[in-house]
N, C-alpha and C positions, 0 to 999 in steps of 0.2 A: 597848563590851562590853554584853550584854544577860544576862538570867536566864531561862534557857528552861526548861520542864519538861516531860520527857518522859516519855508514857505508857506503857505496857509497854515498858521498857528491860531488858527479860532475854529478850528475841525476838531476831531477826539484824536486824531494822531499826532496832529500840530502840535496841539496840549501835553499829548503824551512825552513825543520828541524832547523839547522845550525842558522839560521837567525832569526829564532825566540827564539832558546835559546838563541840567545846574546841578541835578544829584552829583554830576561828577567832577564838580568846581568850574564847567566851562561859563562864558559869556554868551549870551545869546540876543541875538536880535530877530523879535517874533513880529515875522510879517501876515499884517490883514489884507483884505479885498478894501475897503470902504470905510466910513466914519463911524454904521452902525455895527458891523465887526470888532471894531475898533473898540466901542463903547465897550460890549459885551466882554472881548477879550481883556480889559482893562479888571473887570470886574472877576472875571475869571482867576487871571495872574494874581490877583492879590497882591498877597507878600511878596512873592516872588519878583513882581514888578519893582516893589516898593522898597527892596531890598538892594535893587540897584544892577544887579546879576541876570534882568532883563530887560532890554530895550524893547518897546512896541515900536512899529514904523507902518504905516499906509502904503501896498503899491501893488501893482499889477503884475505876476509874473510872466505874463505873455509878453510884455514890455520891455526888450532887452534893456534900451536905457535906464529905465528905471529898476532894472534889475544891477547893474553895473554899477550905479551910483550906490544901493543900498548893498550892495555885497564888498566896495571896495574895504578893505581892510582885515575880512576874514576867514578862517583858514580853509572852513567849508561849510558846506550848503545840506542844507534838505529840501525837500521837497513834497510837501503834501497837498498841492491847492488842486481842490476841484471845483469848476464854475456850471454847477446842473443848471446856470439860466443860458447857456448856451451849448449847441451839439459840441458832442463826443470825439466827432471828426475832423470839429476848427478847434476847441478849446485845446485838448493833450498836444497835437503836434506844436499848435501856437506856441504852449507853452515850453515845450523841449527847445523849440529853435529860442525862445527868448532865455532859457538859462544856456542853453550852450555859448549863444552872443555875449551875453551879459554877463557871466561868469568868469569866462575869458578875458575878455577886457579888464575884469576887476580883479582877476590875479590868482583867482579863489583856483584852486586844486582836483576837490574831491564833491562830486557829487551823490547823494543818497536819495533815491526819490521812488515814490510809492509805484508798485505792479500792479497787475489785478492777476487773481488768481484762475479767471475763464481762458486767458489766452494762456496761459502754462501748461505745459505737457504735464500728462498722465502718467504711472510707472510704464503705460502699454507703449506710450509714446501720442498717443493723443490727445490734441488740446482738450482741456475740460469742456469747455462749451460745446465740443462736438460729441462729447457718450449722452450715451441715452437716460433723458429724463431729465438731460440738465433744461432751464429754464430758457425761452428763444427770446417772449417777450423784451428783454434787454439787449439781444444781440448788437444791436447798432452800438451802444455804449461801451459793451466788450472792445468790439473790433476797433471804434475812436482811440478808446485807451492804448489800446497795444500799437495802434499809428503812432500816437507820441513815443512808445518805447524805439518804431524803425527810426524814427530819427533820430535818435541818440546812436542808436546801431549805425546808420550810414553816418555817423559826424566823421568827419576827418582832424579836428581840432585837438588839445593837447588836454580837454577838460578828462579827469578819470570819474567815471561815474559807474553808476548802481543802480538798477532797478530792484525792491524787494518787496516783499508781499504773502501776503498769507496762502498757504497752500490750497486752501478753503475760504475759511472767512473771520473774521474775529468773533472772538466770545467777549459776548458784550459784558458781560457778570464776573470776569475772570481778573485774578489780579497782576500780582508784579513777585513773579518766581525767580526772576534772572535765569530761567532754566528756557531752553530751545532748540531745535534740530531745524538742516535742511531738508527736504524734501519734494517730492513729486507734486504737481496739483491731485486733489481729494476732496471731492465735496463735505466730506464729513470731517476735514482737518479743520481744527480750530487753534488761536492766539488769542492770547488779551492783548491789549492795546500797549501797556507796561512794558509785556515784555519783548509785544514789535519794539516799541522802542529801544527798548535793551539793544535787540539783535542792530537796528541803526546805527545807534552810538558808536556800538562796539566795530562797524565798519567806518564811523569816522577816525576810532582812535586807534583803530589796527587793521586796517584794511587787508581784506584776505581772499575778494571777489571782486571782478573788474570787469567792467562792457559787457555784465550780461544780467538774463531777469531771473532771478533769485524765489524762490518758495522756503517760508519757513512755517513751522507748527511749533506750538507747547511739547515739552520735553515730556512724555510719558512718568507716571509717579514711581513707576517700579525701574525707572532704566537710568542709570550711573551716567 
């Protein structure tokens, strides 16, 4: 059993993460943004809160200190918080440099934290966001995101982390197979939320990919 702590736990992947560490006996402490977060995720967790097997906690993850004080004691971290009331370009990095700070200091190991799938190479070797037809309206948001992954890339510090991410996008309708592949970015690659988390846990509990941004998909129904 380990004590993982997850960052934006009141998103569909936070929820997810969270839920599948407890499926696998760990401890969890699911961190919100605010007190209206807080509400909602209280409400969410349920049983699961009420059962004891997860802590809810308030804070900021751009905040190294308040990252440090809520991470001291366990073994690792996730990472799903995204803040759309602020750019793309201050929030990811903010938030890279506050867990790498704050992680550190509190001792924590192993990082898992969300990718996005536009700034992932293609099998051709091209980012997705640059083949044709992909969507430009959001480019700013791409490009923010993938700045907080250079900073994890340029860290010099001892944290081991992960970026991971859907090769495409999630399948909102999809459930929980335990089944899943690496793979290239593909706008038509899809995951459920279930089994992103699967593939999370299962790099906190056997880590098998290190310092780099990861693409996974749903495991095809015909493939062993």
């Amino acid at each position: 059993m380990s004590d993982i702590i997850v960052f934006g736990a009141a998103g569909r992947v936070g929820r997810a993460a969270a839920k599948e560490a407890r499926r696998r006996g760990h401890r969890v402490t699911a961190v919100v943004l605010d007190a209206a977060e807080y509400s909602a995720a209280a409400a969410e967790y349920g049983e699961l809160a009420a059962g004891g097997g997860v802590l809810l906690a308030i804070g900021d993850v751009t905040d190294a200190d308040t990252v440090a004080r809520l991470a001291a004691g366990h073994d690792a971290a996730i990472n799903t918080a995204a803040d759309l009331s602020t750019l793309a370009d201050v929030f990811f990095p903010a938030a890279a440099r506050g867990l790498l700070d704050g992680l550190t200091r509190a001792g924590v190991k192993r990082l898992v934290t969300v990718g996005l799938a536009s700034v992932l190479e293609t099998a051709s070797g091209v980012p997705l966001m640059d083949t044709p037809g992909y969507p430009q309206e959001y480019r700013a948001f791409y490009l923010g995101h993938g700045a907080g992954t250079d900073v994890l890339r340029a860290a010099t510090t001892s944290l081991d982390w992960l970026a991971i991410g859907p090769a495409g996008d999630f399948d909102y309708e999809g459930g929980r197979t335990g089944r899943y592949r690496t793979a290239p970015a593909d706008a038509d690659s899809r995951i459920s939320h279930a089994d992103f988390a699967v593939a999370m846990l299962d790099e906190i509990d056997t880590p098998k990919h290190h310092r780099t941004h990861l693409g996974i998909e749903a495991m095809p129904t015909n493939q062993d």
